[in-house]
C-alpha positions as CSV (number, residue, x, y, z in Angstrom):
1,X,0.0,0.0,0.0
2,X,1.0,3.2,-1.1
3,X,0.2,6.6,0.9
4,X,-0.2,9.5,-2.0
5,X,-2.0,11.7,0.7
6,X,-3.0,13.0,3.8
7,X,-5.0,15.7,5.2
8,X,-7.4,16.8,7.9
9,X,-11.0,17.1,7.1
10,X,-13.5,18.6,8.7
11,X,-14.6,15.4,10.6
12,X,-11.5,12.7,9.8
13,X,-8.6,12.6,8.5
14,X,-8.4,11.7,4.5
15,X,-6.3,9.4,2.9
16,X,-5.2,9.1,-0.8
17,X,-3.3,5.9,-1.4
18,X,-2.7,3.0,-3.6
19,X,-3.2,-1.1,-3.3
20,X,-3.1,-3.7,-5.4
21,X,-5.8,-5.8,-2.9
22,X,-9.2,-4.3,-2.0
23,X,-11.3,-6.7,-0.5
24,X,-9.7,-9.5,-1.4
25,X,-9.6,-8.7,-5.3
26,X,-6.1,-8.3,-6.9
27,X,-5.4,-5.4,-9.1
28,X,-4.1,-1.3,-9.1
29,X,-6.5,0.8,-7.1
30,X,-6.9,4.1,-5.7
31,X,-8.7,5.0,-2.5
32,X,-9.9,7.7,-0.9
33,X,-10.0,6.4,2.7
34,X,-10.6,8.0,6.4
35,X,-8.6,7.1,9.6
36,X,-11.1,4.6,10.6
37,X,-10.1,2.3,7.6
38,X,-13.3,3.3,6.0
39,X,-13.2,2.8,2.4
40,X,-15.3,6.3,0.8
41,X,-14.4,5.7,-2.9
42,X,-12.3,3.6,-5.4
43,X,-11.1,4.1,-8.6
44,X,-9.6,1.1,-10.8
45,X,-6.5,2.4,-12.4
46,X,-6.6,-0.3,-15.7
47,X,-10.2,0.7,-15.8
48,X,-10.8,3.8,-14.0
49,X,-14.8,4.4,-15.5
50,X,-15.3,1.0,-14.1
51,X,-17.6,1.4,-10.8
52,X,-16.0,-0.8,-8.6
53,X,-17.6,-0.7,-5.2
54,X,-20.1,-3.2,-4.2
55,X,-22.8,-0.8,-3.1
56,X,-22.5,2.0,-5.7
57,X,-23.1,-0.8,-8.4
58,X,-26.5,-1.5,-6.9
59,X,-27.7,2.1,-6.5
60,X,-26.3,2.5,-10.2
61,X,-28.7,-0.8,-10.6
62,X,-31.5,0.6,-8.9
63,X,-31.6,3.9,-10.4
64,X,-31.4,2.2,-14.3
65,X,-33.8,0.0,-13.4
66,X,-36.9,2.0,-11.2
67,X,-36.6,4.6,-13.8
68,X,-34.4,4.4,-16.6
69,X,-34.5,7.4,-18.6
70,X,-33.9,9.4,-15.0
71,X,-32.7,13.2,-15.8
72,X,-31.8,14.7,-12.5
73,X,-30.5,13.0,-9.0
74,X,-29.3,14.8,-5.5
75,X,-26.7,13.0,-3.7
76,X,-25.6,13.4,-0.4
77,X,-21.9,12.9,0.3
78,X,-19.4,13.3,-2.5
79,X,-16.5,10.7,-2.1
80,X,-14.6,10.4,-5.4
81,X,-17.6,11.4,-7.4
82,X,-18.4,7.9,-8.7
83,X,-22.0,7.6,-9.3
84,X,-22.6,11.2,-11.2
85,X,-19.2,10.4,-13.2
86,X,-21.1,6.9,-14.4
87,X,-24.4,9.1,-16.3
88,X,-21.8,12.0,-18.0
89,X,-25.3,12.8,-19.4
90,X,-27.4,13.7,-16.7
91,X,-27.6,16.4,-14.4
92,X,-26.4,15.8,-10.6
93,X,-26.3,18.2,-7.2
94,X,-24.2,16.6,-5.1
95,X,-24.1,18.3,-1.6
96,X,-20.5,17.5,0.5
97,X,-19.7,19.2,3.6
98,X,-16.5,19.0,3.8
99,X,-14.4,20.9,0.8
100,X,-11.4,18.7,1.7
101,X,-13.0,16.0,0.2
102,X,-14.1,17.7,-2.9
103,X,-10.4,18.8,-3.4
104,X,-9.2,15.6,-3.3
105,X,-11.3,13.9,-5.6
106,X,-10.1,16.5,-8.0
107,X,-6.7,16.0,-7.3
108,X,-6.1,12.4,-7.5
109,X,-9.2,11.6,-9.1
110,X,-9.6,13.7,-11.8
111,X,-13.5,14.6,-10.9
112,X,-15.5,17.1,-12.0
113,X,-16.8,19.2,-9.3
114,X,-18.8,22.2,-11.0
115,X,-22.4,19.9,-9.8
116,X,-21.2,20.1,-6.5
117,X,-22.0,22.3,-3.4
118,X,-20.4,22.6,-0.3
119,X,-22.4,22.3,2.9
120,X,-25.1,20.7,4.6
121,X,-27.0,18.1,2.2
122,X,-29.9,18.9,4.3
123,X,-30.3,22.9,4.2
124,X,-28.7,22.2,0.3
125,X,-31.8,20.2,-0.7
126,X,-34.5,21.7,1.4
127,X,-33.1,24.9,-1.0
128,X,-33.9,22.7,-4.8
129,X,-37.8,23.2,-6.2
130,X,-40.3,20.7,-5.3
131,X,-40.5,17.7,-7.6
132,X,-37.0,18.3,-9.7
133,X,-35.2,15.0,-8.8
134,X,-36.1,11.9,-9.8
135,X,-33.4,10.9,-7.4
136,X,-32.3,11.6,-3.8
137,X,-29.4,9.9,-2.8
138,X,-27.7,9.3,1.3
139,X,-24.4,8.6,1.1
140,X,-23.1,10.5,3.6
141,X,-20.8,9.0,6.8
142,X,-19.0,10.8,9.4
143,X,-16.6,8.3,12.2
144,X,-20.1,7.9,14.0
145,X,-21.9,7.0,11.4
146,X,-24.5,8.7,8.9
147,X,-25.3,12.1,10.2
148,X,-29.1,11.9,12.4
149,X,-30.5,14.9,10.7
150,X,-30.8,13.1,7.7
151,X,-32.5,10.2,8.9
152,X,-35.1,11.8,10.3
153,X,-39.0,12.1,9.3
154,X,-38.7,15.6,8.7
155,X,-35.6,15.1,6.0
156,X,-37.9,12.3,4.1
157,X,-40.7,14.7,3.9
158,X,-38.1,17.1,2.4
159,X,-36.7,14.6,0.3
160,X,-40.2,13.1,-0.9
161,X,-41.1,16.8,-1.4
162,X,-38.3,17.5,-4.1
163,X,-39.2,14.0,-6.1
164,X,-40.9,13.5,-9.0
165,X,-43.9,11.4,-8.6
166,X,-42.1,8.2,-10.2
167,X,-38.8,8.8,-8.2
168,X,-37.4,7.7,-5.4
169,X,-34.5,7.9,-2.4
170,X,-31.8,5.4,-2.0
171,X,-30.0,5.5,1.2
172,X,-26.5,3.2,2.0
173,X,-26.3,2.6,5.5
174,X,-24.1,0.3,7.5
175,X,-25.7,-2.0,9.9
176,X,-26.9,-5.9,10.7
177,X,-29.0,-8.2,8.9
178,X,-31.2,-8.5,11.5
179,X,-32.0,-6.7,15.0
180,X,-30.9,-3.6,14.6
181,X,-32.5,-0.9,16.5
182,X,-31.2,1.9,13.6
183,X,-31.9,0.2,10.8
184,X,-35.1,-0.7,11.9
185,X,-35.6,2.9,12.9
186,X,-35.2,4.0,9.6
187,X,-37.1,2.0,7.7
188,X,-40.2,2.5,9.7
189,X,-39.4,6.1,9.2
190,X,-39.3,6.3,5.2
191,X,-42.4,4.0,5.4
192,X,-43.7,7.0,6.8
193,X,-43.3,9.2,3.5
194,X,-43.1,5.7,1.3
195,X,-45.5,3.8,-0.2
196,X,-43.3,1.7,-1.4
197,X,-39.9,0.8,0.5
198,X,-37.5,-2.3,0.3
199,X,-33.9,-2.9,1.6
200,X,-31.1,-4.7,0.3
201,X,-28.0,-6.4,2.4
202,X,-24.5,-7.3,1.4
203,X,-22.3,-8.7,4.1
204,X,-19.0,-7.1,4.6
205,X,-16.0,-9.3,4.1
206,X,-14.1,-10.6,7.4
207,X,-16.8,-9.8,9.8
208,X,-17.6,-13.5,10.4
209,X,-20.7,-14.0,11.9
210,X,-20.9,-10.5,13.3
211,X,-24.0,-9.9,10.9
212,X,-22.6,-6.7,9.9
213,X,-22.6,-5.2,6.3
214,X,-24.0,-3.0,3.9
215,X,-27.6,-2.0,4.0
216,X,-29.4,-0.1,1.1
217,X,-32.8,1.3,1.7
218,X,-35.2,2.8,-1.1
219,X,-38.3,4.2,-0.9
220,X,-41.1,5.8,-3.4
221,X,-44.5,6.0,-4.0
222,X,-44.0,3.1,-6.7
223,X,-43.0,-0.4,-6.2
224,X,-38.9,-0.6,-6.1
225,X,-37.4,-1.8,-10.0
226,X,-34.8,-4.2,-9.0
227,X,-33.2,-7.1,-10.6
228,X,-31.4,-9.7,-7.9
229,X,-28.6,-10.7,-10.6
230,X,-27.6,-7.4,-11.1
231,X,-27.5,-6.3,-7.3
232,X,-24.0,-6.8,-7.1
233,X,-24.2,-9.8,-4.5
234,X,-27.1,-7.7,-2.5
235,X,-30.2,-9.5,-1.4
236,X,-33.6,-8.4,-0.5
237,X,-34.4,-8.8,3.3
238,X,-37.5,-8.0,5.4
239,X,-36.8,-5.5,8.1
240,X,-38.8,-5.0,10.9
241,X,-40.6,-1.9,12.0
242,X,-38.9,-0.1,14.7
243,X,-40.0,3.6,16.0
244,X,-39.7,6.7,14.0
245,X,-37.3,9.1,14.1
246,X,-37.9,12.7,14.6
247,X,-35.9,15.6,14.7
248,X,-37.2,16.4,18.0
């Protein structure tokens, strides 16, 4: 592993480096990476429009599928830019609080960052007109996990509010399979604003039997367009109701 980078961010410190291993698959990557270990993007240096993480290749999945000739999407949380650098075509916001990151992606990445805003995904999107995404997208971490304002009933109302009738919001989370107080928390709280809302888990490699991995959540007022094979080794799971967040 090579170390191209280093710098304090607003809430970790960032990492730029090189591997040829990431998650168990040999070849030349680059990584954007926080102190924790966290992985926040990758780039494959043979291939580097190749969408390489797990998770981004189901929301890229998702979003072909539920409604595939989609024109706008807000994302929350930048990384390395990977999911509005895969549809060159169509028009992204992507919110990012911290500029570090932004900088970064630039740098080492070579990203585009004219579609993005600095600051609060929240305050950015409750700014957008009503119904002028046909996606919103969470994908936003800090070292305690995703931030609680935007989990909350009163962000899924905004977020419902700025979708198209047809769209829909995609949210990767980390958490368990099964019995976990969050997750289940925030299910039951974009059923609130959701007709239509299913989850999708991918285990993460070398936790054992620790149940932990990545959880996606989407929501509309449509049933959710997915395709198993092309879920990037994600399944459908049932997730119990648990109590709804609030901002209060």
């Amino acid at each position: 592993m090579q170390l191209l980078a280093k710098t304090a961010g607003r809430f970790n410190e960032i990492r730029i480096y090189e591997s040829s291993e990431l998650y168990g698959k040999t070849g030349r990557y680059r990584l954007m990476g926080f102190e924790d270990g966290a992985v926040q993007g990758a780039m494959d240096l043979r291939d580097p429009r190749r969408v390489v993480l797990e998770y981004q290749q189901a929301v890229v999945h998702l979003m072909d599928s539920h409604v595939p000739s989609f024109e706008d999407a807000f994302v929350i949380g930048h990384g390395i830019g990977t999911i509005a650098a895969h549809y060159p075509n169509k028009r992204f916001v992507v919110a990012e609080i911290d500029d570090e990151v932004v900088e970064l992606s630039k740098q080492y990445f070579g990203c585009r960052t004219d579609h993005v805003i600095i600051g609060d995904g929240r305050r950015i999107l409750e700014e957008q007109p009503p119904r002028s995404f046909d996606y919103v997208i969470l994908d936003a971490f800090t070292p305690n996990g995703t931030p609680w304002h935007l989990l909350t009933l009163q962000f899924f109302e905004t977020a419902m509010d700025k979708l198209r009738p047809a769209g829909a919001a995609i949210l990767n989370l980390t958490g368990k399979r099964r019995n976990d107080r969050l997750i289940s928390a925030i299910y039951a709280t974009l059923c609130e604003t959701c007709e239509h809302v299913s989850a999708y888990y991918l285990p993460v490699v070398g936790a054992g039997d620790s149940d932990a991995g990545n959880v996606i959540i989407a929501g509309g007022h449509r049933p959710i367009e997915a395709r198993q094979k092309r879920m990037a080794g994600f399944t459908e799971i049932d997730i119990e109701r648990g109590h709804r967040l609030r901002d209060n």
